[in-house]
C-alpha positions as CSV (number, residue, x, y, z in Angstrom):
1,X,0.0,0.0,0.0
2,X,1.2,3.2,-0.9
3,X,2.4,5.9,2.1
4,X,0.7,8.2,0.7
5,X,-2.7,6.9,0.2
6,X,-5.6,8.7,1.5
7,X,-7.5,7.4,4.2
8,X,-10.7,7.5,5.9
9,X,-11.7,5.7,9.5
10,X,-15.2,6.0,9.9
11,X,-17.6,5.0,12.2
12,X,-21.2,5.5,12.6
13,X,-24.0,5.4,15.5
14,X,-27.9,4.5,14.2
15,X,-31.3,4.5,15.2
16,X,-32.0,0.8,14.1
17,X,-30.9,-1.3,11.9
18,X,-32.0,-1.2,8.6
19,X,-30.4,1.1,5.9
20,X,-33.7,2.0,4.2
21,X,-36.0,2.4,7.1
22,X,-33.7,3.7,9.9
23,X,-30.9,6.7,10.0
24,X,-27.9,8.1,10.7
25,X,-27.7,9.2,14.7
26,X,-24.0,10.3,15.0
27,X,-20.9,10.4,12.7
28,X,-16.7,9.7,13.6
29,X,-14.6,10.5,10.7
30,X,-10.8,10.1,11.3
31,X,-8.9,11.6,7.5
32,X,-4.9,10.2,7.3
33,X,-2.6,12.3,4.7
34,X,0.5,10.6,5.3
35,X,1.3,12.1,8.9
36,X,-1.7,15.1,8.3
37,X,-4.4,13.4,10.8
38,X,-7.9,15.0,11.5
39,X,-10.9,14.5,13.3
40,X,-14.2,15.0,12.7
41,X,-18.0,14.1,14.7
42,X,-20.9,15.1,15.2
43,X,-24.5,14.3,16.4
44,X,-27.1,13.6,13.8
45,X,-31.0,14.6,14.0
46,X,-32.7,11.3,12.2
47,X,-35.6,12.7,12.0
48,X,-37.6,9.7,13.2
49,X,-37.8,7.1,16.4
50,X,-34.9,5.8,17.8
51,X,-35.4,1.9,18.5
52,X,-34.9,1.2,22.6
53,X,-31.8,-1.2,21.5
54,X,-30.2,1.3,19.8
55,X,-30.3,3.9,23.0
56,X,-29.5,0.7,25.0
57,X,-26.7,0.4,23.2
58,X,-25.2,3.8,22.6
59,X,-27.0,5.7,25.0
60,X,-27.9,8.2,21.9
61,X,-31.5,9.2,23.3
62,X,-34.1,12.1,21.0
63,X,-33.5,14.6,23.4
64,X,-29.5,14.2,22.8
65,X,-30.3,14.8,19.0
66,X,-33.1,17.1,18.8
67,X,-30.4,20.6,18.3
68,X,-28.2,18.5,16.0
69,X,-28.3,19.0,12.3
70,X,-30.0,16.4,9.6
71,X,-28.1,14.5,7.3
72,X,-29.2,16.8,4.5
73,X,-27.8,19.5,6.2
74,X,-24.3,18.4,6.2
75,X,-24.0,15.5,3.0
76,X,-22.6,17.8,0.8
77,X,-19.5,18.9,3.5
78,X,-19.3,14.8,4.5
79,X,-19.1,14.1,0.9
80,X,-16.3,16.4,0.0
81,X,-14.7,15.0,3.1
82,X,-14.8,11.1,2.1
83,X,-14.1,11.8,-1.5
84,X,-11.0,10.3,-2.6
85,X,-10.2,8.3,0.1
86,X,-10.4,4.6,1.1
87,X,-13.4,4.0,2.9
88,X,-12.2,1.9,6.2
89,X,-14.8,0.6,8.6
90,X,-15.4,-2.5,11.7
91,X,-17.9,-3.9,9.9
92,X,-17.7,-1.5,6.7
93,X,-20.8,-3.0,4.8
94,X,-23.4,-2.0,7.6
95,X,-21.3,2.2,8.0
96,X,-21.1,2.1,3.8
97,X,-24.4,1.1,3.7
98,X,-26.2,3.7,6.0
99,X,-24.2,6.4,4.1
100,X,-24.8,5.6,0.5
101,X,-28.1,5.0,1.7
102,X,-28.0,8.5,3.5
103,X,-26.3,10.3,0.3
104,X,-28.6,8.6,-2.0
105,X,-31.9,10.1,-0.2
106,X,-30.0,13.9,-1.3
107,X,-29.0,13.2,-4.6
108,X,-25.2,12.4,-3.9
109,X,-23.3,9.0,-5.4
110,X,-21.2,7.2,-3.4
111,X,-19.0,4.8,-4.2
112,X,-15.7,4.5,-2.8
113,X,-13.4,1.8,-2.3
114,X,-14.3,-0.1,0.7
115,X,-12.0,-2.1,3.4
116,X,-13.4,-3.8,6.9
117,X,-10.8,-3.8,9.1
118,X,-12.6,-6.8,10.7
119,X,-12.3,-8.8,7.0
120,X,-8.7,-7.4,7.4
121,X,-8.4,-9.0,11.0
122,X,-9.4,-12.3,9.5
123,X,-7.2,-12.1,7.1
124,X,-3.8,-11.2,9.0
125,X,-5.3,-12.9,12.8
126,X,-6.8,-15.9,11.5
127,X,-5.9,-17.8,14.6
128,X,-7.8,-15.1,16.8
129,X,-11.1,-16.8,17.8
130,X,-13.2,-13.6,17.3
131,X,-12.6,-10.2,15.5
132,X,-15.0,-8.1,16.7
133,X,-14.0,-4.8,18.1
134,X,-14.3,-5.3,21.9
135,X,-12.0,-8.4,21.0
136,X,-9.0,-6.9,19.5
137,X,-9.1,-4.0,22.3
138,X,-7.8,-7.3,24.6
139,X,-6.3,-9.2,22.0
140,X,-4.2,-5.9,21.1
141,X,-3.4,-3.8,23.8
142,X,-6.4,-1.2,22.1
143,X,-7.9,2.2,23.7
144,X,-11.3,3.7,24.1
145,X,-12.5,6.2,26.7
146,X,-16.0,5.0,25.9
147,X,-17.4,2.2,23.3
148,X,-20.2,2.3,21.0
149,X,-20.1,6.1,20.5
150,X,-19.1,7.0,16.2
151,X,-15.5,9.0,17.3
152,X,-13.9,6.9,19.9
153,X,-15.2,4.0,17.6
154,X,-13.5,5.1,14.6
155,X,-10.1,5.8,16.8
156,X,-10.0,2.0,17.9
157,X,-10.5,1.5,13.9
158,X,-7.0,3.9,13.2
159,X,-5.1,2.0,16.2
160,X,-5.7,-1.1,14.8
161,X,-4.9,-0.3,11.3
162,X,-1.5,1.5,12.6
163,X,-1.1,-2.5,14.7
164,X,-1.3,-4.2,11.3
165,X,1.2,-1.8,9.4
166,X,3.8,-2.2,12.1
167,X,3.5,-5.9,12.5
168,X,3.5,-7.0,8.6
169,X,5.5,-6.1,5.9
170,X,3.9,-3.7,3.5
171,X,3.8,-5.9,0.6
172,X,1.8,-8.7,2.8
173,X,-0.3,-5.8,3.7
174,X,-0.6,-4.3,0.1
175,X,-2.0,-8.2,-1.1
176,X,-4.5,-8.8,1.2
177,X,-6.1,-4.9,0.7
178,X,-5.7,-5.6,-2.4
179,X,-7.7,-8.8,-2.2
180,X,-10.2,-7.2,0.2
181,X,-10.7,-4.3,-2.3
182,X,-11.3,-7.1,-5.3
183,X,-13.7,-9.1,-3.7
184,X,-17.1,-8.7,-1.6
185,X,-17.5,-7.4,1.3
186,X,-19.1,-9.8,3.8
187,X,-21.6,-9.5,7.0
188,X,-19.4,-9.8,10.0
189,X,-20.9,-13.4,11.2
190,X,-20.4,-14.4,7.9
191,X,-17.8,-17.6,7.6
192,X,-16.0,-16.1,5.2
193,X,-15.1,-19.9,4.0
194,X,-18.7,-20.5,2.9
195,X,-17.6,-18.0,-0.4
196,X,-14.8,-20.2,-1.4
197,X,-16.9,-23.2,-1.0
198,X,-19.5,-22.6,-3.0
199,X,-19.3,-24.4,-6.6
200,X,-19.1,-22.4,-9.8
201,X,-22.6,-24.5,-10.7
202,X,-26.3,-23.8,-11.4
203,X,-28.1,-24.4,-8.1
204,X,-30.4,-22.3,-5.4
205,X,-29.4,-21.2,-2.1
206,X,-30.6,-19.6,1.2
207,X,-29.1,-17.1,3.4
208,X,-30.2,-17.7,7.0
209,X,-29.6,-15.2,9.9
210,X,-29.5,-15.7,13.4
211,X,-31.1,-18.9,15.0
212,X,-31.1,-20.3,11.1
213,X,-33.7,-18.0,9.9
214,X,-34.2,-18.0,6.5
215,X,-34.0,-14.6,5.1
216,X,-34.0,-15.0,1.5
217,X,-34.2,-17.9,-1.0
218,X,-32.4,-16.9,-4.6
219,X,-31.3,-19.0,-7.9
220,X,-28.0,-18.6,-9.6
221,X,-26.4,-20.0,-12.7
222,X,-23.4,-19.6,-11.2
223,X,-23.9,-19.5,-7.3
224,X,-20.2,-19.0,-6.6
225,X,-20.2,-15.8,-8.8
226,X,-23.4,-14.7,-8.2
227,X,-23.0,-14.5,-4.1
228,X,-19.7,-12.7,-4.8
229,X,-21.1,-10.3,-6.7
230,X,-24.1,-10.1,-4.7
231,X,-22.2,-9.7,-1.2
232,X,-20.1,-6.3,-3.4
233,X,-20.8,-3.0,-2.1
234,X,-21.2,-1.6,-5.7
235,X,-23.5,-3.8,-6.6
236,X,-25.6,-3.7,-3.6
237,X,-29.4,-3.4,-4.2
238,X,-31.9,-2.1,-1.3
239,X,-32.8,-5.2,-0.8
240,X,-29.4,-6.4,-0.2
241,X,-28.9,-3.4,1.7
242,X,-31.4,-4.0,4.3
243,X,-30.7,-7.8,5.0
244,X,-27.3,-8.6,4.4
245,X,-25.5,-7.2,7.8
246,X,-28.1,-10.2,9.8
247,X,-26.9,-13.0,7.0
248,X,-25.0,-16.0,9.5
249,X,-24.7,-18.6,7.0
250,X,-25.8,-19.9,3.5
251,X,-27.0,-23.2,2.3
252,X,-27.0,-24.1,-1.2
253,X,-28.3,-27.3,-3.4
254,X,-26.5,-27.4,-7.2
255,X,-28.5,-28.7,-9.9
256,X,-28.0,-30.1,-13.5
257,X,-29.3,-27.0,-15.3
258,X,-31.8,-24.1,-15.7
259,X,-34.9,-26.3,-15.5
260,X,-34.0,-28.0,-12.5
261,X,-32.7,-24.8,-10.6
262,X,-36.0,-23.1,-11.4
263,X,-38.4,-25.9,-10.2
264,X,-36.1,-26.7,-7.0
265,X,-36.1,-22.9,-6.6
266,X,-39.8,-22.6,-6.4
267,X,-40.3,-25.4,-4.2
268,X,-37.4,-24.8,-1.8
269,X,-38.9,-20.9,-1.7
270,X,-42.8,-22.5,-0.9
271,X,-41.2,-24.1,1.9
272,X,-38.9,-22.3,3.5
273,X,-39.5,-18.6,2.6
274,X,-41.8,-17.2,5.2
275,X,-43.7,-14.5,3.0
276,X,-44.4,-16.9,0.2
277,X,-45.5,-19.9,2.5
278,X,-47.8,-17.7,3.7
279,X,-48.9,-16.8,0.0
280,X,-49.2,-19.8,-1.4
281,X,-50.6,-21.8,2.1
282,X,-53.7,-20.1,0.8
283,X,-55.7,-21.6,-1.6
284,X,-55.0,-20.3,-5.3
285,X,-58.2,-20.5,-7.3
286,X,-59.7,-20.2,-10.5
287,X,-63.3,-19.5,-12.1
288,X,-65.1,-22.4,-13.8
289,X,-67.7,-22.2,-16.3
290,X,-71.0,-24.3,-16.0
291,X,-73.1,-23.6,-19.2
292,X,-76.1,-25.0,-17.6
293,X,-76.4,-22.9,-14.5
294,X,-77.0,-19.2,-13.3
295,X,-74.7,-17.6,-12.7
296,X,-72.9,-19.4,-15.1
297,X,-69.6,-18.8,-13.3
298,X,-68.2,-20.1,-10.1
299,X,-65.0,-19.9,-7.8
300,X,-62.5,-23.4,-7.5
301,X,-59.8,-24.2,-5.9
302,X,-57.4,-25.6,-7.8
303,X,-56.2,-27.9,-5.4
304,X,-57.0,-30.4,-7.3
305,X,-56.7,-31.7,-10.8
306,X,-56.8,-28.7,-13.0
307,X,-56.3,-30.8,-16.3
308,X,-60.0,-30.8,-17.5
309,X,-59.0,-27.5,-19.0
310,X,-62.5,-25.6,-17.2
311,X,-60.3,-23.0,-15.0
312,X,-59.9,-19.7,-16.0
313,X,-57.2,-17.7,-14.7
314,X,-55.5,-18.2,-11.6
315,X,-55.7,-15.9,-8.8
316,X,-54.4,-16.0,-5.0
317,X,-57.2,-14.7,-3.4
318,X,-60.9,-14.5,-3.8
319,X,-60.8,-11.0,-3.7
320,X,-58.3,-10.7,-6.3
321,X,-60.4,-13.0,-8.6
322,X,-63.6,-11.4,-8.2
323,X,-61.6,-8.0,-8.8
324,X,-60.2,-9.9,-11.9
325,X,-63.9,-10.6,-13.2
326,X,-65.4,-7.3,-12.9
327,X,-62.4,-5.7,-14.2
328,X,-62.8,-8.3,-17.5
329,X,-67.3,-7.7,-17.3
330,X,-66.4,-4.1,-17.8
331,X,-63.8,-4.5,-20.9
332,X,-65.8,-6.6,-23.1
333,X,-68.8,-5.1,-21.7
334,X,-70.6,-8.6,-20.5
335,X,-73.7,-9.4,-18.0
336,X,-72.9,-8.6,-14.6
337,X,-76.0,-11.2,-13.6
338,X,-74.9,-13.6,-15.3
339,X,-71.3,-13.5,-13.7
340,X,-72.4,-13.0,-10.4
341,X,-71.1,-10.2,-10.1
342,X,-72.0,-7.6,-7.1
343,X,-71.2,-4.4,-7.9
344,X,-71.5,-1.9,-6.0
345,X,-74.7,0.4,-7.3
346,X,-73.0,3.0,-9.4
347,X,-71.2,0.8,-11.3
348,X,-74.0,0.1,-14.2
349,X,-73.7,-3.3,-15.8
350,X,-72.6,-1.8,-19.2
351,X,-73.0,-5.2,-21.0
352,X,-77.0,-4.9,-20.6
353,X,-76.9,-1.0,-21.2
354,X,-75.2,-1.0,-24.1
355,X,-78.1,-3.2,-25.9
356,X,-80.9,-1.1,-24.2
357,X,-81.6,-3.6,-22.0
358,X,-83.8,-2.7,-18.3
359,X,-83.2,-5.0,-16.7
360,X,-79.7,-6.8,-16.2
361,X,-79.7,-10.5,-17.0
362,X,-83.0,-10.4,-18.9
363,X,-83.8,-13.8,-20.1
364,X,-84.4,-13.3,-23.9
365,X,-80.4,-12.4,-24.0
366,X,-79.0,-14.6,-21.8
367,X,-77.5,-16.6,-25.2
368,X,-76.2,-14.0,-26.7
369,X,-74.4,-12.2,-22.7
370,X,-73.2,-16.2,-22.5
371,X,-71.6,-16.2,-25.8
372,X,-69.9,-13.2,-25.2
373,X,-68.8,-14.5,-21.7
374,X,-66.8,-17.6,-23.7
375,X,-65.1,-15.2,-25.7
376,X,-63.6,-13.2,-22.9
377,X,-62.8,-15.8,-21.0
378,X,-61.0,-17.8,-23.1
379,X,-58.0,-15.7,-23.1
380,X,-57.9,-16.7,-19.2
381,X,-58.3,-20.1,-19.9
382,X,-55.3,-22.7,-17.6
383,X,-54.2,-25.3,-20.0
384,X,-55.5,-28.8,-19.9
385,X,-52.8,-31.2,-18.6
386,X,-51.4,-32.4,-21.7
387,X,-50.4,-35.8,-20.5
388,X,-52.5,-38.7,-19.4
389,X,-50.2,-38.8,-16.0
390,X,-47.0,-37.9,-14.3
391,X,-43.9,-36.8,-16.9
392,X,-40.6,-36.6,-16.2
393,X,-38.2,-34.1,-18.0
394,X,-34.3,-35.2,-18.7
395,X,-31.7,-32.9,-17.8
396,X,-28.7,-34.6,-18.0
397,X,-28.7,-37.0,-15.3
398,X,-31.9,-35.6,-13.3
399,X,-35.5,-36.5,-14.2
400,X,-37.8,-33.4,-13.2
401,X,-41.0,-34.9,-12.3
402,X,-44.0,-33.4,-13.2
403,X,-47.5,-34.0,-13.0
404,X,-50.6,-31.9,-13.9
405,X,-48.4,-28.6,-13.8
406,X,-47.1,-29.2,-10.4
407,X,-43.2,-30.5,-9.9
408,X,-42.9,-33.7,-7.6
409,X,-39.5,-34.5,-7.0
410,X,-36.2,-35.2,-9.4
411,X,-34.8,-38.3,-9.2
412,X,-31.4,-39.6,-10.6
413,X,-32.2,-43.7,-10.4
414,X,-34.5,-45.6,-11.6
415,X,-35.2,-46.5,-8.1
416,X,-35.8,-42.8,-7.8
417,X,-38.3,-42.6,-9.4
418,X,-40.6,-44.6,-7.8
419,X,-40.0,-43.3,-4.5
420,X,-40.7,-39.3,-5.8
421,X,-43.8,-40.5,-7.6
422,X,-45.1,-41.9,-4.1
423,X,-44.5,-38.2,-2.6
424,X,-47.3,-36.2,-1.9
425,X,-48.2,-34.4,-4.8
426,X,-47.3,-30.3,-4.2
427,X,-50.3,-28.0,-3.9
428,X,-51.1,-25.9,-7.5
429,X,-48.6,-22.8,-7.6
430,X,-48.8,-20.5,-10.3
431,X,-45.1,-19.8,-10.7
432,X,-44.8,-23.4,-11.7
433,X,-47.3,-23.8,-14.1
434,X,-46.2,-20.8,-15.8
435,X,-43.0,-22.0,-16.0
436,X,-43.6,-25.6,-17.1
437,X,-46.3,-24.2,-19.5
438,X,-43.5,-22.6,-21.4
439,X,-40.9,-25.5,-21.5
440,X,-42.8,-28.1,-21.9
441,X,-44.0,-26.9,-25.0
442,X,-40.7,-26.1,-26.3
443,X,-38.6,-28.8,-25.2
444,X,-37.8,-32.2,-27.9
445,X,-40.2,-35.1,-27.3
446,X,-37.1,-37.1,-26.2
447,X,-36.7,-35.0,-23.2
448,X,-40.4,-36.0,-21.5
449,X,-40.7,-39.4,-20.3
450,X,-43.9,-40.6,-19.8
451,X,-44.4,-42.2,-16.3
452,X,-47.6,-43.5,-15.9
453,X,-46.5,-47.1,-15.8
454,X,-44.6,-46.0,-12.8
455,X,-47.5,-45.4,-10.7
456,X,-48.3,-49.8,-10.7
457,X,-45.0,-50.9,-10.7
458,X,-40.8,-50.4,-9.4
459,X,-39.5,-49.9,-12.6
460,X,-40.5,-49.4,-16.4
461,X,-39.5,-52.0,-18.6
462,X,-36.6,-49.5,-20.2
463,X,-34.6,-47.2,-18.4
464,X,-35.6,-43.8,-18.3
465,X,-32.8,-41.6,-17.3
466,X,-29.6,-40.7,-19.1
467,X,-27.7,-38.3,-20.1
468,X,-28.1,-35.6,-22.8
């Protein structure tokens, strides 16, 4: 590392946790030009609640902010302070993401290069069973007058840095910021290990957080690439921003291709994402159309089979479909009696206005409202299963199991197959049936094994799986 590089210790003090919906509280900068050092703090006004764990922790209460200035107030002075310099922080994605987060609300980019000092620790300590800050203050021989405050914070930050320059030769120290600065920047409880584990394959992982929460559920072509790049600080999204300081660990599960990742990505999310089980634990329904009765229209679940090709649409609430429906009466001006539709009052059912009709639903044009109903419906209309049973779709050495536009299980043996087939058939979701919708229609015959004969016995008579 160059002497005369241009440096920036930086510390910051918050009123929760969460980038996007929490701010700034207080601000330690320390600037280094060569032997030109200067200090710099000050209280910040967030503007909104403090959470009780945050004034537990750094006794930063609303009465101790209410005089100080707003972020706003001093970004642009901040901004002309950090420029140029390497960004150097305990913990650097959570400070470098409350400040880009802070600058971005203003109108003011920032990107600079990022090092954690407690990557760094890891790096040049890696016998050193933790690295957090109150850690290396024993571990080192460190000083604070006070913890958990942004200035004497970003001093510890400076000592350690000056520890690491006097114990190691510069070049050692010039590769591994070097390395630091290339790669991602992890969450502190992050086994950094877990990174250069993960296989340059097509697969699906999860990131859990503390007590193996699952915090999100993603799909990669390349997970090793795609969590690097995902853990980089210019690259982070809000998303990413919000979540990834709480990420502990991540699992993964490769797969043989884009089909497979896709179908064990949907059914690895139903499971274990918390927001979507709850989505899809409710029933997803559908409307059905019985010529022979009035209304001529009712609301299914498509729990079941939806093969007999009677569903129209597909819609995760009853709500949402009976918004669909009037939405659809409306358009192509059809009988609001004859849907079932309830209305409110001052919406007039324009398909029995618009042929001078009185009364809505009147008998003599029930025909004619029902042919029109066909019409518009049939642009809703769920596919018909087009198999007489369970398929199973080659990718390379995995058969994809599918049966009536739900996926089942892969399997890799012969053996295998039997044993998904005798799983409990997935409940209808309508991310899958999109997506098999599309392939199967696209993909060569010889791809799609036919697996009926599975059901009554171990084994079909010819083998089944094999590569492309």
């Amino acid at each position: 590392m160059p002497p005369s590089q241009r440096l920036a210790f930086v510390d910051l003090e918050t009123s929760g946790l969460s980038p996007r919906a929490d701010r700034i509280t207080e601000i330690g900068v320390i600037t280094v030009d060569d032997d030109a050092i200067e200090e710099w703090t000050t209280l910040v006004n967030p503007g909104t609640r403090i959470a009780e764990r945050s004034r537990r922790f750094n006794g930063i209460t609303p009465a101790a902010v209410a005089d100080a200035p707003r972020f706003a107030d001093i970004a642009s002075a901040l901004a002309a302070r950090l420029a140029g310099r390497l960004f150097i922080a305990h913990n650097a994605r959570f400070d470098c993401g409350f400040l880009r987060a802070g600058f971005e609300r203003v109108g003011i980019e920032f990107q600079p290069p990022v090092v954690c000092s407690l990557m760094l620790s890891r790096k040049l300590y890696p016998a050193l069973a933790g690295h957090d800050l109150d850690t290396l203050m024993q571990r080192h021989g460190l000083y604070a007058e006070v913890r958990h405050r942004a200035l004497p914070d970003a001093r510890l930050v400076w000592q350690f840095w000056q520890l690491m320059r006097a114990g190691h030769p510069p070049a050692q120290l010039a590769a591994v910021i070097a390395t630091l600065l290339a790669g991602p920047v992890l969450p502190p409880h992050l086994d950094p290990s877990l990174i250069d584990r993960l296989p340059e394959a097509p697969g699906v992982y999860v990131l859990h957080g503390e007590d193996n929460t699952v915090l999100h559920v993603g799909k990669a072509s390349n997970l090793k690439l795609h969590l690097i790049n995902y853990f980089r600080l210019d690259r982070m999204s809000g998303k990413a921003l919000v979540m990834s300081h709480r990420i502990t660990n991540i699992t993964w599960r490769m797969t043989r291709g884009a089909i497979g990742t896709h179908l064990q990505f949907t059914a690895l999310a139903g499971a274990l994402a918390p927001a979507r089980h709850q989505r899809t634990a409710r029933a997803v329904c559908s409307w059905r159309l019985l010529p022979a009765r009035y209304p001529c229209v009712e609301l299914v679940e498509l729990a079941g089979r939806c093969g007999d090709g009677e569903a129209y649409g597909i819609y995760a609430s009853e709500r949402k479909a009976r918004n669909a429906l009037l939405r659809l009466a409306t358009r192509a001006h059809l009988c609001h009696a004859l849907l079932g539709i309830r209305a409110p009052a001052t919406d007039a059912c324009t398909g029995c206005e618009l042929n001078g009709m009185s009364a809505c639903g009147a008998k003599r044009a029930r025909l004619a409202h029902f042919t029109k109903a066909v019409v518009a419906l049939r642009a809703l209309r769920v596919a018909p299963w087009p198999y007489d049973g369970p398929v199973g779709i080659r990718e390379r050495a995995d058969l994809h199991i599918v049966d009536d536009w739900r996926y089942v299980g892969t399997a890799q043996s012969e053996h295998e197959i039997h044993q998904v087939l005798e799983t409990r058939r997935a409940e209808f979701d309508e991310d899958t049936f999109a997506f098999l919708a599309r392939t199967l229609a696209r993909l060569p015959r010889k791809r799609i094994v036919h697996l009926s004969h599975h059901l009554a016995t171990h084994a079909g008579p010819d083998p089944v799986i094999a590569q492309d």
